[in-house]
DSSP file (Angstrom, degrees, kcal/mol; ACC not computed):
  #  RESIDUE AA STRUCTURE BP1 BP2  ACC     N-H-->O    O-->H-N    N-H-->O    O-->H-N    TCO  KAPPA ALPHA  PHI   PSI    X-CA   Y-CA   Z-CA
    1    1 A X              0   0    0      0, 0.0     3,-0.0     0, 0.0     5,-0.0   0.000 360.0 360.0 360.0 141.3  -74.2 -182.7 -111.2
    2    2 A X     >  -     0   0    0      1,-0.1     4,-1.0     4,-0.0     0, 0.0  -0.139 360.0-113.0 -61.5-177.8  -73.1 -186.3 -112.7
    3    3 A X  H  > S+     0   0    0      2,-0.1     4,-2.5     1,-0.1     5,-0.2   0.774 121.3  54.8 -75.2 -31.5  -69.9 -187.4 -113.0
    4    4 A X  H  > S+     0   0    0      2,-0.2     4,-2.9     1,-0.2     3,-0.5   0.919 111.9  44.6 -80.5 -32.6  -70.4 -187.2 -116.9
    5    5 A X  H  > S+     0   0    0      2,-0.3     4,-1.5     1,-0.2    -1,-0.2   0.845 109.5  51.7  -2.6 -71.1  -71.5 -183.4 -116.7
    6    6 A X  H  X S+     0   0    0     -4,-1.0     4,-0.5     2,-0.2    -2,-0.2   0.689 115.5  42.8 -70.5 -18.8  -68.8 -182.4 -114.4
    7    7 A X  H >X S+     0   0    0     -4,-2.5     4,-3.2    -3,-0.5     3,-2.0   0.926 117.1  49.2 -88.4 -68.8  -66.5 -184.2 -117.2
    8    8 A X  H 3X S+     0   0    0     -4,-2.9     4,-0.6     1,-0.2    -2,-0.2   0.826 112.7  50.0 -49.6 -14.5  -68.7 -182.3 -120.1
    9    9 A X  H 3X S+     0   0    0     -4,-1.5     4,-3.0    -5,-0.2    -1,-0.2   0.877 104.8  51.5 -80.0 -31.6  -68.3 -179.2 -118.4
   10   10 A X  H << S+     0   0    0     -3,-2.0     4,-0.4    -4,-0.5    -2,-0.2   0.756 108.1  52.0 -90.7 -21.1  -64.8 -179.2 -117.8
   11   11 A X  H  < S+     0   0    0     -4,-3.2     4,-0.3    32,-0.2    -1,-0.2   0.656 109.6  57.7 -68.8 -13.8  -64.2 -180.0 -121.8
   12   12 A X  H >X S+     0   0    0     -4,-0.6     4,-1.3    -5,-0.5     3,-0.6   0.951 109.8  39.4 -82.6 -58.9  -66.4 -177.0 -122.1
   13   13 A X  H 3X S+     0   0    0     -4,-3.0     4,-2.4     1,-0.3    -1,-0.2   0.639 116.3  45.1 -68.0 -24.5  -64.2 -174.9 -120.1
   14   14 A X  H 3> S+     0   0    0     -4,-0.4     4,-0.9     2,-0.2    -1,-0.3   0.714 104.4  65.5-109.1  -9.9  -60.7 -176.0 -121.3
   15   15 A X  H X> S+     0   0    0     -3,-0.6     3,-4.0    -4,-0.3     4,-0.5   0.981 111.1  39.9 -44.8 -87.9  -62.3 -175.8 -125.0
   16   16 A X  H >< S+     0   0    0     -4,-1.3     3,-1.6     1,-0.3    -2,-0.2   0.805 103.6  68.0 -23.2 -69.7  -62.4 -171.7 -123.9
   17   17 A X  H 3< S+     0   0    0     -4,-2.4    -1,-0.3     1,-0.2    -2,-0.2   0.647  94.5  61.2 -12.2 -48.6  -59.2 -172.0 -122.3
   18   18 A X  H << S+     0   0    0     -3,-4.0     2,-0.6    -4,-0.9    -2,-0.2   0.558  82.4  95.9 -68.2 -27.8  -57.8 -172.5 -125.7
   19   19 A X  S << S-     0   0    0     -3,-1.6     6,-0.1    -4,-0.5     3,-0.1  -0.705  76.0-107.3 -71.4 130.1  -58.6 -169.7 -127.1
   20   20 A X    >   -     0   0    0     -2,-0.6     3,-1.6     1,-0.2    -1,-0.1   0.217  46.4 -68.5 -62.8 153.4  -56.7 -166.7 -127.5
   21   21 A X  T 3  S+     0   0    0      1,-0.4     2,-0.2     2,-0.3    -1,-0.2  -0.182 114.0  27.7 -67.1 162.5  -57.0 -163.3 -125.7
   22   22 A X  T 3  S+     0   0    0     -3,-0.1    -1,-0.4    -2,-0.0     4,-0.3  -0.882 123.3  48.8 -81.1  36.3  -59.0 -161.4 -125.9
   23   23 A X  S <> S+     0   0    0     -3,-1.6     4,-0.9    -2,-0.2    -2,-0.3   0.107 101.8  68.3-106.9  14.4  -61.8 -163.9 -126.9
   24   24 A X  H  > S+     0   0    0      2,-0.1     4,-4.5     3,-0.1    -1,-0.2   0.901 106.3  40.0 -60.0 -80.0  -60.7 -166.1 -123.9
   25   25 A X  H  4 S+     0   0    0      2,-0.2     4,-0.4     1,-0.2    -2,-0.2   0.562 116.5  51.3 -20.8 -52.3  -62.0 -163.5 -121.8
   26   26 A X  H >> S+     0   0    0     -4,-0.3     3,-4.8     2,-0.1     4,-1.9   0.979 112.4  43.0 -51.9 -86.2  -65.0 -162.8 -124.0
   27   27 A X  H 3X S+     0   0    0     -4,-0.9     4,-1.8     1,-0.3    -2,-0.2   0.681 108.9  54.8 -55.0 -25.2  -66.3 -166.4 -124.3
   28   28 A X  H 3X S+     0   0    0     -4,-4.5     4,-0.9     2,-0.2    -1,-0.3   0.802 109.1  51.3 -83.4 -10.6  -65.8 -167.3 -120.5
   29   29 A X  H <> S+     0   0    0     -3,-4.8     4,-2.0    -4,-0.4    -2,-0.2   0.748 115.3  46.5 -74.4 -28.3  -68.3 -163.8 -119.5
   30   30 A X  H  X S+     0   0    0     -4,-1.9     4,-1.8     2,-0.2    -2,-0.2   0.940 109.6  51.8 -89.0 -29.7  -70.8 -165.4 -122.1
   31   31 A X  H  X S+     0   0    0     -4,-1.8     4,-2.1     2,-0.2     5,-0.2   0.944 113.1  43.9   5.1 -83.5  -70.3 -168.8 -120.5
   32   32 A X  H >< S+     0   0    0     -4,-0.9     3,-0.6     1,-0.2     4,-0.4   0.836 109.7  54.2 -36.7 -70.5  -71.1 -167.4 -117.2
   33   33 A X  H 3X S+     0   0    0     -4,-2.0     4,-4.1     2,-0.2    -1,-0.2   0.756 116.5  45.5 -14.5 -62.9  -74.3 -165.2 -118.7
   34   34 A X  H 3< S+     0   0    0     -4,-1.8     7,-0.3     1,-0.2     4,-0.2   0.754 113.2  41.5 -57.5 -36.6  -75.5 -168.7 -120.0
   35   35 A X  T << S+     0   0    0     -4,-2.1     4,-0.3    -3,-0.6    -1,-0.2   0.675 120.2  43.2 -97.5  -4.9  -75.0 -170.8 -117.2
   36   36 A X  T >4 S+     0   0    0     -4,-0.4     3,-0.6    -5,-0.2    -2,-0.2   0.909 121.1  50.1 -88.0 -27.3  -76.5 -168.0 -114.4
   37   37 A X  T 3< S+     0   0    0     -4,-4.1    -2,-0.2     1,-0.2    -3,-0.2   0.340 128.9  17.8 -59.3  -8.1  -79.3 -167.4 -117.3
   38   38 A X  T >   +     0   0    0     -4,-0.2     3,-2.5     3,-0.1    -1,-0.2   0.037  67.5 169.5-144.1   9.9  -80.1 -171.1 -117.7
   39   39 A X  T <  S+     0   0    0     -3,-0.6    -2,-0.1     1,-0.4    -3,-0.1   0.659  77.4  65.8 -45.0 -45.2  -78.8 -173.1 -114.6
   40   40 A X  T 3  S+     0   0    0      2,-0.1    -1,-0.4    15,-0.0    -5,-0.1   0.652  86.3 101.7 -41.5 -18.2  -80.7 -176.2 -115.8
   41   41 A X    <   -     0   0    0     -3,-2.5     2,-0.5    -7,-0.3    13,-0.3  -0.398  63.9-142.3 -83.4 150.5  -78.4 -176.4 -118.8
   42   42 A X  E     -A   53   0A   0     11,-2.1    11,-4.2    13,-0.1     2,-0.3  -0.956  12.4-134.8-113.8 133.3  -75.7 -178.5 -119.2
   43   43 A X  E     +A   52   0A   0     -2,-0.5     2,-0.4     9,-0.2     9,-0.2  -0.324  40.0 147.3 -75.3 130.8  -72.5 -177.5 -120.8
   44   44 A X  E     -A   51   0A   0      7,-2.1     7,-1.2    -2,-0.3     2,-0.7  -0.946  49.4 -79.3-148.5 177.5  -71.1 -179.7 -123.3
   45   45 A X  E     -A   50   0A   0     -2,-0.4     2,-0.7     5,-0.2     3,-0.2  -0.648  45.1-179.9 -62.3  96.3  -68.9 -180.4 -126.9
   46   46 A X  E >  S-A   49   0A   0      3,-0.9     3,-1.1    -2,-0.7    -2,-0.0  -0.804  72.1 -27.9-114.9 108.1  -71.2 -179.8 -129.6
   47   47 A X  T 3  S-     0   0    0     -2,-0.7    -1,-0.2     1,-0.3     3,-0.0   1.000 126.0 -55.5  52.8  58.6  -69.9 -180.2 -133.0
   48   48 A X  T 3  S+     0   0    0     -3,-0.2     2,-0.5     1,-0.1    -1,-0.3   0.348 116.4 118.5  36.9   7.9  -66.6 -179.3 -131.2
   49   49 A X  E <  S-A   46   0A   0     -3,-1.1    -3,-0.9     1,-0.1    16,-0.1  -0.948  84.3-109.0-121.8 133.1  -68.2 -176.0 -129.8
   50   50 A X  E     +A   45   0A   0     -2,-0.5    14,-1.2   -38,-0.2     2,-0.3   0.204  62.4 165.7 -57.0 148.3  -68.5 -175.3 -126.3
   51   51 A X  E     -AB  44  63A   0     -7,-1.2    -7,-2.1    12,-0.2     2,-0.4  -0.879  32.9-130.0-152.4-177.7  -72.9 -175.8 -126.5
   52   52 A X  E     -AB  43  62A   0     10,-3.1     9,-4.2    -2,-0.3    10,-2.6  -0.943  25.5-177.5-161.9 140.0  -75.1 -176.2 -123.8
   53   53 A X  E     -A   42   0A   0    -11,-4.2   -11,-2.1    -2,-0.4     6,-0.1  -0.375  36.7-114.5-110.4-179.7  -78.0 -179.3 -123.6
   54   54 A X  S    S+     0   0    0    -13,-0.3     2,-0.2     1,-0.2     5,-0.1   0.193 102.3   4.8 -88.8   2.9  -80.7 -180.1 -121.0
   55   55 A X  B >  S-E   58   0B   0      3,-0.5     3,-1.9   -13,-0.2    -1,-0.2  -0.875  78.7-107.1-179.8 168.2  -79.0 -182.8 -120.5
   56   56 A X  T 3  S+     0   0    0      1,-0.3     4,-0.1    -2,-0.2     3,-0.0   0.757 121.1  43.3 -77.5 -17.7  -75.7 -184.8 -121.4
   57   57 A X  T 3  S+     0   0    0      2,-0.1     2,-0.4    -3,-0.0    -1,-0.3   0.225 104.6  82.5-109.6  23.3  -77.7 -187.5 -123.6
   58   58 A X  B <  S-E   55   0B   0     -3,-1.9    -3,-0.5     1,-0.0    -4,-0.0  -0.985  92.1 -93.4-132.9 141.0  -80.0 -184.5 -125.4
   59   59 A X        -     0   0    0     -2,-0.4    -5,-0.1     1,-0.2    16,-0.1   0.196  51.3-107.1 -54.7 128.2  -79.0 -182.1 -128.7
   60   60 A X        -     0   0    0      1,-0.1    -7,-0.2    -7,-0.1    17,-0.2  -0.398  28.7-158.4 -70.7 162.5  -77.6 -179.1 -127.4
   61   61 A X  S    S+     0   0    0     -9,-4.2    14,-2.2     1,-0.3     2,-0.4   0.654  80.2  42.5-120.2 -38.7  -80.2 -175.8 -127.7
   62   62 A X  E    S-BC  52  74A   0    -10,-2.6   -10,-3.1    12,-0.2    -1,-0.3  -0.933  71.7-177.1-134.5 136.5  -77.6 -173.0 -127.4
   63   63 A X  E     -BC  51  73A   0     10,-2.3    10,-3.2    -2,-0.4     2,-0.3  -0.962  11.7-140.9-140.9 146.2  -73.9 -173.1 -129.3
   64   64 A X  E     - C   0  72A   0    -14,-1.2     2,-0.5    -2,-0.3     8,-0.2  -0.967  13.4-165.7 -77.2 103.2  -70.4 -170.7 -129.4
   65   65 A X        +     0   0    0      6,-2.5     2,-0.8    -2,-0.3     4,-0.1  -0.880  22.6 178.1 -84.4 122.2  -68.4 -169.9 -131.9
   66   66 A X        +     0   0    0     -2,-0.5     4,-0.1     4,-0.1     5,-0.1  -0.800  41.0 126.0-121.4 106.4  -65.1 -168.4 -132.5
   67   67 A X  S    S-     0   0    0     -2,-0.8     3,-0.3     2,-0.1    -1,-0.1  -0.060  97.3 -48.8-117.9-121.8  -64.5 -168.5 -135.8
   68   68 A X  S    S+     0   0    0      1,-0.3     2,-0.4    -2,-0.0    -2,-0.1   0.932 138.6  36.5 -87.0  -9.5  -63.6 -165.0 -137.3
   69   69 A X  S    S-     0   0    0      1,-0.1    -1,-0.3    -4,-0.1    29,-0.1  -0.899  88.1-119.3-124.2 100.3  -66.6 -163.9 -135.3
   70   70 A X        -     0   0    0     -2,-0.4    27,-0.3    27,-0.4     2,-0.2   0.185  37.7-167.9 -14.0 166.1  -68.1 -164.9 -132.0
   71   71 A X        -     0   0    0     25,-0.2    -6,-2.5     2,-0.1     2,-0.7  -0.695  19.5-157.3-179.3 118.3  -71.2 -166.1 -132.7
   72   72 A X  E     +CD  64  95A   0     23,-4.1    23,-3.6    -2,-0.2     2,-0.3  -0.956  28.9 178.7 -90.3 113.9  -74.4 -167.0 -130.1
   73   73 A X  E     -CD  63  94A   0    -10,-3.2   -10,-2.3    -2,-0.7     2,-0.3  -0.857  29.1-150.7-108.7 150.7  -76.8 -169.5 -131.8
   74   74 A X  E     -C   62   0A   0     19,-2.2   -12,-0.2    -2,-0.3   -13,-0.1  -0.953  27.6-129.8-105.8 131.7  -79.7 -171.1 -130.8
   75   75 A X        -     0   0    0    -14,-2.2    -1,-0.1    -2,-0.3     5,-0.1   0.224  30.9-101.4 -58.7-171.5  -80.1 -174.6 -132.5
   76   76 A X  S    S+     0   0    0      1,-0.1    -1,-0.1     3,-0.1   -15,-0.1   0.241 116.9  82.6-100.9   2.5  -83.6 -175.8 -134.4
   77   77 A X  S    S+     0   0    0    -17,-0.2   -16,-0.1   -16,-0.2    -1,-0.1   0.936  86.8  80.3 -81.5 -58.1  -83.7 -177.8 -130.8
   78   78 A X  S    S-     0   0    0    -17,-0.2     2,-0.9   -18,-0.2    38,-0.1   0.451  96.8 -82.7 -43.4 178.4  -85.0 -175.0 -129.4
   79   79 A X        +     0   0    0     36,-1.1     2,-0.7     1,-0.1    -1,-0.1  -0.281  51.3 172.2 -92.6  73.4  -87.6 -172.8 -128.8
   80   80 A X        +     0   0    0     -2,-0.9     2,-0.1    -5,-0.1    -1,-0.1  -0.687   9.4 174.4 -77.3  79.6  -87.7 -171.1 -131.5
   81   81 A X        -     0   0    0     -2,-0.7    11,-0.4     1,-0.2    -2,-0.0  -0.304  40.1 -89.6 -99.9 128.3  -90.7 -168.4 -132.5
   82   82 A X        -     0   0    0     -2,-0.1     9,-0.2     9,-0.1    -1,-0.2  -0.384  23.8-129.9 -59.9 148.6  -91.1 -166.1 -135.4
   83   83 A X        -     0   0    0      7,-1.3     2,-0.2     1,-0.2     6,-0.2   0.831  43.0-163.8 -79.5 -43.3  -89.7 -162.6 -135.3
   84   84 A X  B >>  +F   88   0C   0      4,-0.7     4,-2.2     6,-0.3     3,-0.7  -0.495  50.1  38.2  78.5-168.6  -93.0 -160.8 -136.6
   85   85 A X  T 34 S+     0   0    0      2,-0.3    -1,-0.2     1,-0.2     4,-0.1  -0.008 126.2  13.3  18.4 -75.8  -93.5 -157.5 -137.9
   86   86 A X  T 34 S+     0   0    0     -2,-0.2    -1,-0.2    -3,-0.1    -2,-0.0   0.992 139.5  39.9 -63.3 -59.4  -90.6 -156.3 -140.3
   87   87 A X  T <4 S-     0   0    0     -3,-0.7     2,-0.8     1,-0.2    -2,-0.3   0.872  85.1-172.0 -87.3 -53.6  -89.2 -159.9 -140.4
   88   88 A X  B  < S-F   84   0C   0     -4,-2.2    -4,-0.7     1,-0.2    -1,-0.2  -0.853  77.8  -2.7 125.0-101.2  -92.6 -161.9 -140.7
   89   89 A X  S    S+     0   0    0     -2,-0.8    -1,-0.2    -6,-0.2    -4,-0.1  -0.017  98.0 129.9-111.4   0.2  -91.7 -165.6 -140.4
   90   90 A X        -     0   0    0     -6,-0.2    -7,-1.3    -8,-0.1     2,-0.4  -0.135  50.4-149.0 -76.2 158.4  -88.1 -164.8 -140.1
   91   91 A X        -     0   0    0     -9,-0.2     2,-0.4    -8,-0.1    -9,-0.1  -0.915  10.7-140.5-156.5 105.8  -86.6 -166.8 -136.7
   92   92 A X        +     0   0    0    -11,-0.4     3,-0.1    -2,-0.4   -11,-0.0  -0.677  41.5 149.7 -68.5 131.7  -83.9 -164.9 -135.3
   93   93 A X        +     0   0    0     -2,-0.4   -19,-2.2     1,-0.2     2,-0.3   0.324  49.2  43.1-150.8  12.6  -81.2 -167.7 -134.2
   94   94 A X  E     -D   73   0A   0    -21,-0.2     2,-0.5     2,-0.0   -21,-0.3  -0.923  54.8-168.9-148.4 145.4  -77.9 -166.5 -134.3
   95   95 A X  E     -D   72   0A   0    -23,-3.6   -23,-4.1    -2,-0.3     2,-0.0  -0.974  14.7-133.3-134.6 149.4  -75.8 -163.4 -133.4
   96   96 A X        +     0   0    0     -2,-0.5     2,-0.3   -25,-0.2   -25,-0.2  -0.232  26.8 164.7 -42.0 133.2  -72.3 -161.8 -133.9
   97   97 A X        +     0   0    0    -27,-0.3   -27,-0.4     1,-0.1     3,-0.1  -0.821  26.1 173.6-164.7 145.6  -70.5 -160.4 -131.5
   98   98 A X  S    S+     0   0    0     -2,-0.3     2,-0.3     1,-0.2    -1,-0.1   0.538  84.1  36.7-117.8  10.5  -66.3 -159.3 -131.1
   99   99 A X        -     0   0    0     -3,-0.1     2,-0.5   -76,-0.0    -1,-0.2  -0.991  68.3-136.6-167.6 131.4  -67.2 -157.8 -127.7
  100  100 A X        +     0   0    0     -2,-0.3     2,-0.2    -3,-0.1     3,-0.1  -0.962  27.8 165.1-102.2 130.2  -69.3 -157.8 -124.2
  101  101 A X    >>  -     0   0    0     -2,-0.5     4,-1.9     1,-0.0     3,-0.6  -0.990  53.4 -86.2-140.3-174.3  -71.0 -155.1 -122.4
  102  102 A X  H 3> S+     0   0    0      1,-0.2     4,-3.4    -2,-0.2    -1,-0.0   0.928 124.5  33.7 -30.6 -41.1  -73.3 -154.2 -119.9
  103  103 A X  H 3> S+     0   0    0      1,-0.3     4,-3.1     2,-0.2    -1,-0.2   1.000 109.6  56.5 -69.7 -57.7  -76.1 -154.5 -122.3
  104  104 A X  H <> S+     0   0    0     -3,-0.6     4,-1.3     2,-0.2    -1,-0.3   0.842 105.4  58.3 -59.5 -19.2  -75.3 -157.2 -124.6
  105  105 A X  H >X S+     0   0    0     -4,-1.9     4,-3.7     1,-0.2     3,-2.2   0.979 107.1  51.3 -61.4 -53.8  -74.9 -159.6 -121.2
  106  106 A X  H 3X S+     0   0    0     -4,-3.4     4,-1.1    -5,-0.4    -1,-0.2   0.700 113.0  41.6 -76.2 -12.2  -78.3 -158.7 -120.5
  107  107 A X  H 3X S+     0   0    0     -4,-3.1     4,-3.1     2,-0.2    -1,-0.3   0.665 106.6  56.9 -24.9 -46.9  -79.4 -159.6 -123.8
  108  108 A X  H <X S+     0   0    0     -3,-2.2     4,-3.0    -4,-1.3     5,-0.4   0.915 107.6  55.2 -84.5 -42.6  -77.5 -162.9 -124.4
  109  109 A X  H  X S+     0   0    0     -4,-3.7     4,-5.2    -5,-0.2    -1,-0.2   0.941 103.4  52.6 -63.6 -34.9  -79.3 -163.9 -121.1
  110  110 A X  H  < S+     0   0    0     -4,-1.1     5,-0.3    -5,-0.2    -2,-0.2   0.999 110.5  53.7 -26.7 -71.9  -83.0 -163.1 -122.7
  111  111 A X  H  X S+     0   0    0     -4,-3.1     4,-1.4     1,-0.2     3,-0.3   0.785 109.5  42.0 -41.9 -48.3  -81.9 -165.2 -125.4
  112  112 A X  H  X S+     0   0    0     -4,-3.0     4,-1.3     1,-0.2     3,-0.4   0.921 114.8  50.1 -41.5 -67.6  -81.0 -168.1 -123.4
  113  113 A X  H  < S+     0   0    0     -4,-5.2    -1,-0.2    -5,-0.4    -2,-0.2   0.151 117.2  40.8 -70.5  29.4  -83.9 -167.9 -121.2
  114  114 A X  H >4 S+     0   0    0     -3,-0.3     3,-0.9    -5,-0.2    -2,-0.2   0.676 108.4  63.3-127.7 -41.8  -86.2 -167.7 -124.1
  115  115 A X  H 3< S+     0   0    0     -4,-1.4   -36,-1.1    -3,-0.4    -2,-0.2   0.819 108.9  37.7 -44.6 -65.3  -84.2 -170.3 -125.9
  116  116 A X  T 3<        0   0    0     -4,-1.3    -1,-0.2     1,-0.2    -3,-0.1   0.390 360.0 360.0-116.7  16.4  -85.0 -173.2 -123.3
  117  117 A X    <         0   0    0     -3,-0.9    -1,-0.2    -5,-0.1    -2,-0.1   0.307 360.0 360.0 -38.6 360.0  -88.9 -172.3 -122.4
């Protein structure tokens, strides 16, 4: 890992830090999720929320939010496919979430790994 990595990672991380229980807690298991679901990614500051690039000089593909709701997005950087059937043309790219469990980990990591194909 560069030195500018290991610096964007560690803005990533004290970004997270800052937040309050229990979405401290939350956002460093979805972190985790991201970076064992992606290792190639690099975490960085995107539009001040903790994001993750393929690299430190390319537009991050996956961004966190804690606004009044967590929130997993995938950017327009990504790979991004239409939903089909119900939704049509519809391109699922962001979800909600005030909570982790078993199930949603293993979700978030699909996304990720679908996300940077």
């Amino acid at each position: 890992m560069s030195s500018k990595d290991e610096k964007n990672l560690h803005q990533v991380l004290d970004k997270i830090a800052g937040m309050d229980e229990p979405r401290r807690s939350v956002m460093r298991r979805v972190h985790d999720v991201i970076v064992v679901a992606a290792p190639d990614l690099r975490p960085r500051i995107w539009y001040g929320m903790p994001a993750y690039a393929k690299s430190a000089g390319t537009p991050a593909l996956i961004s966190l939010r804690n606004d009044e709701l967590m929130n997993l997005s995938i950017t327009e950087k990504a790979a991004i496919e239409p939903a089909g059937g119900k939704d049509g043309l519809l391109s699922p790219s962001a979800w909600y979430f005030d909570d982790l469990d078993e199930i949603t980990e293993v979700r978030i990591g699909e996304i990720v790994r679908a996300a940077v194909r």
